[in-house]
C-alpha positions as CSV (number, residue, x, y, z in Angstrom):
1,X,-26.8,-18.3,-34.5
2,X,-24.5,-18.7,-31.6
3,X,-20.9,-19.5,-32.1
4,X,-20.3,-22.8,-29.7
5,X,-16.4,-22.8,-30.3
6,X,-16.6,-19.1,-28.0
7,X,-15.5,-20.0,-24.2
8,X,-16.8,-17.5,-21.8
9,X,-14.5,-16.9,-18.6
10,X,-15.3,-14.5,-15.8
11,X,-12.3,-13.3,-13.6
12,X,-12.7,-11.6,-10.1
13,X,-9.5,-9.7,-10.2
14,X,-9.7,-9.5,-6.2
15,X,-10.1,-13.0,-6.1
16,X,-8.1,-14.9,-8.5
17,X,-7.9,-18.4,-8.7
18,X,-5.4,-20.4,-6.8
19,X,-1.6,-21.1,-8.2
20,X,-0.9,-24.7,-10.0
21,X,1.8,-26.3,-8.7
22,X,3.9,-26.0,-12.3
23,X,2.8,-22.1,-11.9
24,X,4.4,-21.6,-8.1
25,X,7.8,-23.7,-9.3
26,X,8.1,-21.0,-12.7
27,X,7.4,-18.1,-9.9
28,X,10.2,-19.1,-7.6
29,X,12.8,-20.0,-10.5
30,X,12.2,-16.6,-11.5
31,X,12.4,-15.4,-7.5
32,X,16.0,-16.6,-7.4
33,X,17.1,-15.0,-10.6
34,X,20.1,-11.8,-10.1
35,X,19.2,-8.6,-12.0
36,X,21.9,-9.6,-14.7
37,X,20.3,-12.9,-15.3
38,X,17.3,-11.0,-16.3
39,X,17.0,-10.8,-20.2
40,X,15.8,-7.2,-20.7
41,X,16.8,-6.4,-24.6
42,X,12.7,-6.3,-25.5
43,X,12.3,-3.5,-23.0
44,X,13.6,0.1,-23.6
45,X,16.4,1.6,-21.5
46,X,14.3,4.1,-18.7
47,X,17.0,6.9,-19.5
48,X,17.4,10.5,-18.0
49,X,15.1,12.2,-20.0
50,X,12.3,9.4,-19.8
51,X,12.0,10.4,-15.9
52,X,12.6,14.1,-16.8
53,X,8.8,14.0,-18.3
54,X,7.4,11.5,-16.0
55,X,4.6,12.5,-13.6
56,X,2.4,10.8,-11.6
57,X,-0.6,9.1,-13.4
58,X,-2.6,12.2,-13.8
59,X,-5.8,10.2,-13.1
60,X,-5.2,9.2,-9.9
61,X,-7.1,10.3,-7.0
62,X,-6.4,8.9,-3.5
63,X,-9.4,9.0,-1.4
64,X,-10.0,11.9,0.9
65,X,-10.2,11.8,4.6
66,X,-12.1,14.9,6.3
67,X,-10.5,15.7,9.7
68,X,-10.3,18.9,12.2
69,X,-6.6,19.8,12.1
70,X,-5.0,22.4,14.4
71,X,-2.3,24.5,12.7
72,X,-0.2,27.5,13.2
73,X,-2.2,30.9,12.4
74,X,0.6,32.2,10.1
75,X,1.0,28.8,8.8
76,X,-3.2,29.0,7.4
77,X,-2.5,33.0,6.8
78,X,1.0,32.1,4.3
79,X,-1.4,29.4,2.5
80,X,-4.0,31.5,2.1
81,X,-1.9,34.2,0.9
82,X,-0.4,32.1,-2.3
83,X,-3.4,30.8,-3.3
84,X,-5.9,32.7,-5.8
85,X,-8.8,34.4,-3.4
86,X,-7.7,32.2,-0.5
87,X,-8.9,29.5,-2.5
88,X,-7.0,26.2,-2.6
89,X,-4.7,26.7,0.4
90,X,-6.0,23.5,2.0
91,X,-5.3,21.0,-1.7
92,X,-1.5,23.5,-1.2
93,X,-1.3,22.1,2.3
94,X,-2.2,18.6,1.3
95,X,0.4,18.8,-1.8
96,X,3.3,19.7,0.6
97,X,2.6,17.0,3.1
98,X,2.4,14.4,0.4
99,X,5.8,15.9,-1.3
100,X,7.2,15.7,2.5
101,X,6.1,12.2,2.9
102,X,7.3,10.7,-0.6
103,X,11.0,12.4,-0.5
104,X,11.0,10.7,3.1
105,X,9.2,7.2,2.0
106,X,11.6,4.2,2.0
107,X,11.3,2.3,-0.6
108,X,9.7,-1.1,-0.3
109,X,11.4,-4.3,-0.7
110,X,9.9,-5.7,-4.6
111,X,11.1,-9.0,-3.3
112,X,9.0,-9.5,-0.2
């Protein structure tokens, strides 16, 4: 027997549906709040030791590009050296440029 009080929505994540009017007025009263307008005793304080354990989402992958990529022969030689039977020097390589690049990232602007 099928239940005809059940409502069945589908929702394209990458294509939402478009903002009510009441919806973009409750967006931009929250815009224009300050920080200490912000009522934030229901979340828990992000102390010290909470980002002493955090680590980046251990599932996530960003894609791969392949490229040809010219580098100094002691460079390759060092890498290969401090990995395991010269295996892994290239994911060491791609570790250090992506430590490089997020201690030099600025940080984006949540309000834009």
């Amino acid at each position: 027997m099928k239940n005809k009080s059940l409502v069945s929505v589908e929702f394209d994540p990458a294509n939402p549906p478009p903002l009510t009017e009441r919806q973009k007025v409750e967006l931009e009263r929250l815009a224009a709040l300050s920080d200490d307008q912000i009522d934030t005793s229901d979340i828990p304080e992000a102390d010290e030791d909470f980002w002493s354990r955090a680590e980046r989402n251990r599932f996530f992958r960003p894609v791969k590009q392949q490229l040809t990529l010219r580098l100094d022969a002691d460079l390759v030689a060092w890498f290969k050296a401090q990995a395991p039977a010269g295996k892994g020097y290239q994911t060491a390589i791609n570790r250090v440029l992506r430590e490089h690049v997020e201690a030099h990232r600025v940080p984006r602007n949540v309000s834009s």
